[in-house]
VOGU-3710 file (C-alpha; in Angstrom, 3 decimals, decimal comma):
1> xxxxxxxxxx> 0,000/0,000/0,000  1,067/3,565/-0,877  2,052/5,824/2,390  0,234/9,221/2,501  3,782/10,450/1,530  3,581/9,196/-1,787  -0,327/9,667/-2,085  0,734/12,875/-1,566  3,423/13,144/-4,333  1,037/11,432/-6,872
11> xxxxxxxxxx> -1,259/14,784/-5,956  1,476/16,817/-6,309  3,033/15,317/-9,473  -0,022/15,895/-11,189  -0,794/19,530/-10,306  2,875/20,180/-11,202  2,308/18,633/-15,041  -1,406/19,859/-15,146  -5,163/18,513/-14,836  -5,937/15,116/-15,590
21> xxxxxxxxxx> -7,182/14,678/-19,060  -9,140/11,073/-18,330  -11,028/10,876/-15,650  -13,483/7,734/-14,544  -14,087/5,412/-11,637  -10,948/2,853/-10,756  -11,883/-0,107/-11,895  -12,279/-2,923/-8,969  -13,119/-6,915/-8,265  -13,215/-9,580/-5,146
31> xxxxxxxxxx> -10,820/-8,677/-2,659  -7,561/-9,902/-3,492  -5,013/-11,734/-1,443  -2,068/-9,936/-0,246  0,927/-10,058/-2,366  4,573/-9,332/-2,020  5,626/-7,077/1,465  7,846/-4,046/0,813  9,154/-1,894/4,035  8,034/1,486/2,962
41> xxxxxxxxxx> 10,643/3,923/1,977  10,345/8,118/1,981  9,053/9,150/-1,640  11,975/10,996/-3,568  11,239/14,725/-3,751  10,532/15,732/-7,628  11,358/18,803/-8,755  8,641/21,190/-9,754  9,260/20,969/-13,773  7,367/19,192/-16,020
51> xxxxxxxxxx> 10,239/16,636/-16,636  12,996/15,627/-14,778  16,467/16,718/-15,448  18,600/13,069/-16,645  20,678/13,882/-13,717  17,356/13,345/-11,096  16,481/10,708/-13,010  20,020/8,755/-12,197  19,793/9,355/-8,905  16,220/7,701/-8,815
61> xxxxxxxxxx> 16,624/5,029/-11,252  20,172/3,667/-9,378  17,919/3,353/-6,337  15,024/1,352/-7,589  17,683/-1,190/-8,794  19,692/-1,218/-5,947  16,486/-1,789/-3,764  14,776/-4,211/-5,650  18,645/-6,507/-6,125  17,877/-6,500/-2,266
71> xxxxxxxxxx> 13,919/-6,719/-1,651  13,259/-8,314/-4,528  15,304/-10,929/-6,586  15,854/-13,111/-3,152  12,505/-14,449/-2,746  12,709/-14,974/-6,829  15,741/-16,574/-6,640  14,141/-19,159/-4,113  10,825/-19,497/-5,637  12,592/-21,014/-9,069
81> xxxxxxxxxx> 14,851/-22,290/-6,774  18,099/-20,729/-8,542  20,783/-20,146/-6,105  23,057/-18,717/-9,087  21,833/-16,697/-11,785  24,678/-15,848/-14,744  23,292/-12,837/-16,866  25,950/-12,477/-20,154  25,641/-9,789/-22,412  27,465/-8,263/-25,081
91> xxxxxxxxxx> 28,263/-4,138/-26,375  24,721/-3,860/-28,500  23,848/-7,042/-28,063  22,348/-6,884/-24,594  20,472/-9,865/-22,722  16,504/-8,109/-22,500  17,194/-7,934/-18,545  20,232/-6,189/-18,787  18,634/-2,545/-18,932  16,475/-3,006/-15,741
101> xxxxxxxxxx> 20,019/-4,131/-13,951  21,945/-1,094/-15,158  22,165/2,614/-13,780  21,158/5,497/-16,304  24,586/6,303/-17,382  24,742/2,801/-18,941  23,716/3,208/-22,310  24,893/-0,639/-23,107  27,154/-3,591/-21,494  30,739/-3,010/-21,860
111> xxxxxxxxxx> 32,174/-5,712/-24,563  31,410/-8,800/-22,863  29,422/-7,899/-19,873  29,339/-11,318/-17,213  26,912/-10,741/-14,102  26,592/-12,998/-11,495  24,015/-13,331/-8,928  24,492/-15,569/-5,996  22,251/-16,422/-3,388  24,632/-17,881/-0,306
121> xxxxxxxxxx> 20,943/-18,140/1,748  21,526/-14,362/3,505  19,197/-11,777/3,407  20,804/-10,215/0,110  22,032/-11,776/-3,030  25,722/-11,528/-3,837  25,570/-9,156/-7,266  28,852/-9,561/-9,004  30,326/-8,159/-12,450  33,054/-10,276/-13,779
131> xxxxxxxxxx> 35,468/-8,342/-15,659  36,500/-4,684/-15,375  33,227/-2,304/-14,721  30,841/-2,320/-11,375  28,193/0,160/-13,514  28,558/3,354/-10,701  29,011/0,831/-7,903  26,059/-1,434/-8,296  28,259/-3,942/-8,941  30,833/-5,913/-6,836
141> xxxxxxxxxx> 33,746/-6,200/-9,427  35,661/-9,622/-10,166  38,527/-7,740/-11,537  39,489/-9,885/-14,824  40,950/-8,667/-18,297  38,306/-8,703/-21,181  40,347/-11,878/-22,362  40,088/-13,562/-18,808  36,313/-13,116/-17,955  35,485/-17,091/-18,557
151> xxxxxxxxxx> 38,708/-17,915/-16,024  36,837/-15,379/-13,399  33,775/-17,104/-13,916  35,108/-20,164/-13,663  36,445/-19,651/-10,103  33,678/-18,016/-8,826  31,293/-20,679/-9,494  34,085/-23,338/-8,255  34,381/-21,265/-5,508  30,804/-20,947/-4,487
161> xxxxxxxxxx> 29,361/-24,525/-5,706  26,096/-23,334/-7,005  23,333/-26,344/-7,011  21,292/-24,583/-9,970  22,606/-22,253/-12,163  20,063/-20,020/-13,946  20,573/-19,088/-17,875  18,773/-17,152/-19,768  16,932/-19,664/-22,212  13,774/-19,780/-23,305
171> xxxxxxxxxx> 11,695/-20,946/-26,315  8,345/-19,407/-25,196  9,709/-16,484/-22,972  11,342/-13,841/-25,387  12,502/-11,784/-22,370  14,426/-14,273/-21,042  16,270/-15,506/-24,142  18,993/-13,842/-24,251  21,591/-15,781/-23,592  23,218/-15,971/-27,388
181> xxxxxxxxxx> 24,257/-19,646/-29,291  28,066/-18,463/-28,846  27,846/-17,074/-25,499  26,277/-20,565/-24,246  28,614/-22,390/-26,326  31,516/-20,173/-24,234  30,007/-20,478/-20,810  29,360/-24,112/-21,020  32,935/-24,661/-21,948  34,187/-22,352/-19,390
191> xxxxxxxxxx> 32,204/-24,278/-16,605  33,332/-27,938/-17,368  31,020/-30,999/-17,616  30,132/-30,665/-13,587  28,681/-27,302/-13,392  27,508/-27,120/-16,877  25,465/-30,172/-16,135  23,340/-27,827/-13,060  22,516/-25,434/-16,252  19,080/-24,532/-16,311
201> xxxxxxxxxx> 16,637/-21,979/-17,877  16,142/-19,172/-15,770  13,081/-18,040/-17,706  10,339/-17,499/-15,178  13,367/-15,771/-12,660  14,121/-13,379/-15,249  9,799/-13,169/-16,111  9,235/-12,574/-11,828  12,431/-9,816/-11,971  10,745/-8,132/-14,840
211> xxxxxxxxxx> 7,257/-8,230/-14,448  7,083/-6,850/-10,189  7,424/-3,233/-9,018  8,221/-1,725/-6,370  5,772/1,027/-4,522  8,039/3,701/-5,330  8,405/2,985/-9,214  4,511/3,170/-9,133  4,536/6,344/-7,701  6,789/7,531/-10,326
221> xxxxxxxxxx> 4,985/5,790/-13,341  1,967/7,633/-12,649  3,798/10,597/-13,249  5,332/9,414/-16,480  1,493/8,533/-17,469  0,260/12,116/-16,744  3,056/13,180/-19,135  2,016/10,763/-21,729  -1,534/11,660/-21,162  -0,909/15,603/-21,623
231> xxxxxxxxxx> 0,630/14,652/-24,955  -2,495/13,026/-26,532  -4,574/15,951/-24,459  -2,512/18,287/-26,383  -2,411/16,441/-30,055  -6,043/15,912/-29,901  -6,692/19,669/-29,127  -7,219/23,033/-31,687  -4,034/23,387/-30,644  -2,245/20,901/-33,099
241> xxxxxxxxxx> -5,386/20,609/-35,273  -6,929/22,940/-37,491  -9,788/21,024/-39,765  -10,196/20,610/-42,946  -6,152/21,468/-42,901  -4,047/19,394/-40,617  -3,535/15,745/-41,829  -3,265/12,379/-39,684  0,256/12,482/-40,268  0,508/15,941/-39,086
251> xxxxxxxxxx> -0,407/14,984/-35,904  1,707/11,895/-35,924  4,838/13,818/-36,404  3,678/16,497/-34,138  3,425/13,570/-30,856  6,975/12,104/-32,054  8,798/15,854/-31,914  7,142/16,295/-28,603  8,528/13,246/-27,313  12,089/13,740/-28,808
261> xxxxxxxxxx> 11,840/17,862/-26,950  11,079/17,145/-23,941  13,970/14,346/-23,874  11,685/11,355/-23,968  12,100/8,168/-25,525  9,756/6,396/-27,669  9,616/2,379/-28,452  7,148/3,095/-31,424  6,552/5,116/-33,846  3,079/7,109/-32,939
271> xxxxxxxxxx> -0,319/6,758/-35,212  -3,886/8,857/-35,871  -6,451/6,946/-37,603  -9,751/8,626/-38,993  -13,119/7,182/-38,997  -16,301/8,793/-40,103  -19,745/8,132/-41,794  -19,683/6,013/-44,475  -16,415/3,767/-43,228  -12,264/4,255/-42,287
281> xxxxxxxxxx> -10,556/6,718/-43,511  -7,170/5,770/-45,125  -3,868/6,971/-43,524  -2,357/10,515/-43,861  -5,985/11,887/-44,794  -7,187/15,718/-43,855  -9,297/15,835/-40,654  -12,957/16,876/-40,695  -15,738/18,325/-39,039  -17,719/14,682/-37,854
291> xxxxxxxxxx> -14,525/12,696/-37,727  -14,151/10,051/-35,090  -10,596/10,224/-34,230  -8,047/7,248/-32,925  -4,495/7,629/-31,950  -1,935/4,751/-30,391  1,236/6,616/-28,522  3,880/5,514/-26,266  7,106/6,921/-24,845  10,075/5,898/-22,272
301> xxxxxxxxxx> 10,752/7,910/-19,432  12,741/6,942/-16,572  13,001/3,465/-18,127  9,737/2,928/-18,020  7,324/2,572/-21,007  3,848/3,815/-21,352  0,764/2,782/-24,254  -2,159/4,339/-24,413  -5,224/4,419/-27,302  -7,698/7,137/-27,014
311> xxxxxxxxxx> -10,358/8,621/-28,937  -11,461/12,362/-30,188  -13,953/13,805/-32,081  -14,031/16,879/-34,535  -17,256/18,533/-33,665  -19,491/19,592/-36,925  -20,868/23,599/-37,041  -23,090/23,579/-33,903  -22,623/21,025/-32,290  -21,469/21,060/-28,332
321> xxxxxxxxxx> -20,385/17,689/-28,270  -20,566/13,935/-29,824  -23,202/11,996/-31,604  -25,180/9,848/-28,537  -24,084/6,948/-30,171  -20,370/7,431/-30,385  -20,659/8,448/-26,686  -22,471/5,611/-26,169  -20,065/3,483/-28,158  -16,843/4,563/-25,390
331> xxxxxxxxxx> -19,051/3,496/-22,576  -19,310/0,021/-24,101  -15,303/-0,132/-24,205  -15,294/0,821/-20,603  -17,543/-1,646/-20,023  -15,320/-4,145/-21,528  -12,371/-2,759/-19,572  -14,338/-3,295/-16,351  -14,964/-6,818/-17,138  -11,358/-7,759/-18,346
341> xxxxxxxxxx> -10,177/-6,237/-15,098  -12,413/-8,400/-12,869  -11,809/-11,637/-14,435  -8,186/-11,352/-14,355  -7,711/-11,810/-10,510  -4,171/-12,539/-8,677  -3,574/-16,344/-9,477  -5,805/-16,722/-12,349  -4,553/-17,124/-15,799  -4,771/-15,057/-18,530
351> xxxxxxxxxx> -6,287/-17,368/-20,343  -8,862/-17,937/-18,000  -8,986/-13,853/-17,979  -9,613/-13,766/-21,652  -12,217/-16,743/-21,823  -14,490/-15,084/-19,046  -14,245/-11,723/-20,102  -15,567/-12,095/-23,976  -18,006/-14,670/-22,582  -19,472/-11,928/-19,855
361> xxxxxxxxxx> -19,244/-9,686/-22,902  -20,793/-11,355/-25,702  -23,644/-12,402/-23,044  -24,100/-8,335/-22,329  -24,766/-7,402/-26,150  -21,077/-6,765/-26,738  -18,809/-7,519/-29,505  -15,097/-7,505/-28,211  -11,601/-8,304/-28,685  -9,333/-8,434/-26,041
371> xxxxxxxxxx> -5,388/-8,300/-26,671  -4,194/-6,943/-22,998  -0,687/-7,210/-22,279  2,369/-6,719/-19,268  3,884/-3,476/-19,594  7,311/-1,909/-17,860  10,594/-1,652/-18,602  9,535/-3,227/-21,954  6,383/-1,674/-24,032  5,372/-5,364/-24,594
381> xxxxxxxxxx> 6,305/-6,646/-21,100  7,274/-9,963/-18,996  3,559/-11,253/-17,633  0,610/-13,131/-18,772  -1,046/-11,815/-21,838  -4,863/-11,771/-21,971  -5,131/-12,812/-25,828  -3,799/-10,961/-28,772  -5,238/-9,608/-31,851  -4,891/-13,088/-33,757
391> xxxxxxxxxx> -5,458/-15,442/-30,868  -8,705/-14,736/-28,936  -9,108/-18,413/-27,943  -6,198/-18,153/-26,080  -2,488/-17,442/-26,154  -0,455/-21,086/-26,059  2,136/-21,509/-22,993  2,261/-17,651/-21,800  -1,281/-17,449/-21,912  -1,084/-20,161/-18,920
401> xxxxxxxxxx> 0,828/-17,680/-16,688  -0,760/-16,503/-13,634  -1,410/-12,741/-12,168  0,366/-11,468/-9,716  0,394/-8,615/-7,537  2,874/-5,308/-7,577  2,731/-5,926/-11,750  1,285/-3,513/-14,288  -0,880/-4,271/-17,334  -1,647/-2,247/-20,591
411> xxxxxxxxxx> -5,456/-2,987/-21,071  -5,929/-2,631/-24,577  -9,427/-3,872/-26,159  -11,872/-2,823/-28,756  -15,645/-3,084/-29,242  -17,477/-2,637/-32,532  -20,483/-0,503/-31,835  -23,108/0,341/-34,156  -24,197/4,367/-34,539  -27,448/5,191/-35,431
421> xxxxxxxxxx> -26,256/8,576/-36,350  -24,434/7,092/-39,118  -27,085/4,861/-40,014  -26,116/2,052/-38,024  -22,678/2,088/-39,200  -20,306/-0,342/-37,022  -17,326/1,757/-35,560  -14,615/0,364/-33,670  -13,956/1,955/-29,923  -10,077/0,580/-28,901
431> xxxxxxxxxx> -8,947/1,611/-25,920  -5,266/1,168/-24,125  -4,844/2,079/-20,638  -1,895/1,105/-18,213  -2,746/-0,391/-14,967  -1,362/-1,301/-11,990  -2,476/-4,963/-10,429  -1,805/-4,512/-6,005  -2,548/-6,675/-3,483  -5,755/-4,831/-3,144
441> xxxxxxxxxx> -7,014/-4,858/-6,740  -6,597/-2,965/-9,846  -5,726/0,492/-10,010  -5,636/2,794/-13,028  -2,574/4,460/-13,255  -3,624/7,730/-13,968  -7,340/7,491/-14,665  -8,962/6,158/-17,971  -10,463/7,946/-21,398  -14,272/7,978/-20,441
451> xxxxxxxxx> -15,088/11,297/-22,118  -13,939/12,027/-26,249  -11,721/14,951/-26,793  -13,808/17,427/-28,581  -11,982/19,486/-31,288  -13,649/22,296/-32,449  -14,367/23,487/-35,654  -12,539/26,049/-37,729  -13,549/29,166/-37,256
//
């Protein structure tokens, strides 16, 4: 649970980077059971502007991985029962784990990069970097020439006699296989028929490491949302769009400068669909009065990445706000978001999830799709899906995955919806909204679309 410290910072994060643009009840299910125990720490202090300097951002992102190295990969380490876990990357070539396990002034490993993590059954795990670099101390450095890493290796693990020795392999799992042919091919040989033998994949280790969060890092990813949020508030506004003049791509380009100005990162590139009476609009079209507007945006900010979908409409001469029926048609996706939400409890699958949700759905009047997915340090996170755009009876072997608590979720979903102002014409409501799943139950992480934007006409 939050402390009124950082309930406080949330309030104050958000006045500093303006109102909220989406606004809506939290969604909510059965209680939950309690999930993983963190001692509460004293929220960092942000600084008033709208983004933080890289500097802050250093400071705040060495922390989280110091902290969770100590709260967190421990009890991981002993649930997969992994008392060694051997992380190897290489300069541009990094293992998908590598950038959650690496300070801010780390832009990518250092030629071979070797880490070792090595649970001796204290309260902390040992966190070692074989080689020559300890990454601004978070490391405990085996000092070895570039050339000598496998020898340092080598007498580390002889040295500490792991029992299981975690890789990162994985045929299902694409964030945790990143261990390379070559690199295995190297390590194996390095290790020697005994300890190569007590190889095994450390998939769902480096899943768990991926996919929980720490309070503090949700504290600070609902202000990265509110910053992702004022973007679209801002694209989707007179502002950026002048109708019958400014294009699809216009606005596109306009949500990928922002980004790049304000020192953001993105992970894709930005799109703005049109759909109006009479069917879809194709790409790169001018915007018009009576146009039913879609966009999909993302960016990275303090390693963490955000995805959002929302919806805006171009008011015609007159009007004050949207046709009842494309109103109408954004309540039904909120209703579908309500009902993926409460079907995918802590320990269910997301399977299970999916097949109860479209069921509830389809049984209400709906017609939905449902393509939900983890979301983090990775766009397209470590977690259990709930479907995907081409598999709606079910996703095969992550699908199976369970839900668990301190984790967050993009919910992303669509529902075709008939208007009757445009004589019945089906239009297709997707929304995307990031969520965090607690030990008490879902939480939006900063609200949800339950009102279009409304762009006015030109004048």
């Amino acid at each position: 649970m939050p402390t009124r410290r950082m309930l406080a910072l949330t309030t104050a994060l958000v006045a500093a980077v303006g109102p909220a643009l989406v606004s809506g009840p939290v969604a909510s299910g059965p209680a939950l059971p309690p999930g993983l125990v963190f001692q509460t720490t004293a929220a960092p202090a942000f600084p008033s502007g709208r983004v933080l300097s890289h500097r802050d951002q250093a400071v705040l992102v060495r922390q989280w991985i110091t902290r969770r190295f100590d709260d967190v990969l421990p009890g991981l380490m002993r649930r997969e029962g992994i008392d060694m876990w051997i992380v190897v990357s290489r300069e541009y070539n990094d293992d998908p784990v590598f950038r959650s396990m690496a300070p801010l002034t780390t832009f990518s490993s250092r030629r071979r990069t070797i880490l070792v993590f090595s649970d001796r059954g204290a309260k902390t795990v040992d966190r070692l970097s074989i080689g020559r670099f300890d990454y601004d101390a978070v490391y405990t450095v085996v000092p070895t020439p570039n050339d000598g890493q496998w020898d340092g290796l080598r007498k580390i693990v002889t040295e500490r006699d792991p029992k299981a020795i975690g890789v990162n392999t994985s045929n299902a799992w694409n964030h945790a296989d990143g261990l390379t042919a070559n690199e295995k091919e190297q390590l194996v040989n390095a290790l020697g028929p005994k300890y190569a033998a007590r190889l095994k994949s450390a998939e769902m280790l480096a899943v768990g490491w991926l996919e929980v969060k720490l309070p503090e890092e949700t504290t600070a990813y609902r202000h990265v949302m509110t910053i992702a949020h004022q973007i679209i508030r801002q694209a989707f506004s007179n502002d950026v769009i002048t109708p019958g003049k400014t294009t699809t791509d216009d606005v596109v380009w306009w949500m990928r400068q922002r980004v790049a100005d304000l020192g953001l990162g993105s992970w894709f590139h930005p799109s703005v669909s049109i759909q109006r009476a009479g069917g879809q609009v194709p790409a790169s079209r001018v915007i018009l009065p009576g146009d039913l507007l879609h966009t999909d945006f993302g960016l990275v900010y303090l390693g963490f990445s955000t995805d959002t979908q929302h919806h805006a409409y171009v008011l015609q001469p007159g009007e004050t706000d949207a046709p009842a029926g494309l109103r109408a048609g954004l309540a039904a996706a909120n209703r579908l978001q309500d009902l993926t939400m409460a079907h995918a409890k802590i320990g269910a699958t997301g399977n299970a999830a999916l097949a109860a949700a479209l069921a509830q759905a389809r049984a209400e009047g709906l017609t939905p799709s449902i393509y939900c997915h983890p979301i983090g340090y990775h766009g397209h996170g470590a977690g259990p899906p709930i479907g995907m755009t081409d598999y709606q009876t079910g996703v095969p072997v992550r699908g199976e995955y369970v839900f668990r608590p301190d984790t967050w979720h993009s919910i992303e979903l669509n529902v075709s919806h008939r208007v009757p102002e445009w004589n019945n014409q089906p239009v297709r409501f997707a929304l995307e909204e990031d969520a965090a799943l607690l030990s008490t139950g879902w939480d939006w992480i900063n609200g949800r679309q339950t009102r279009l934007y409304l762009i006015k006409p030109a004048p």
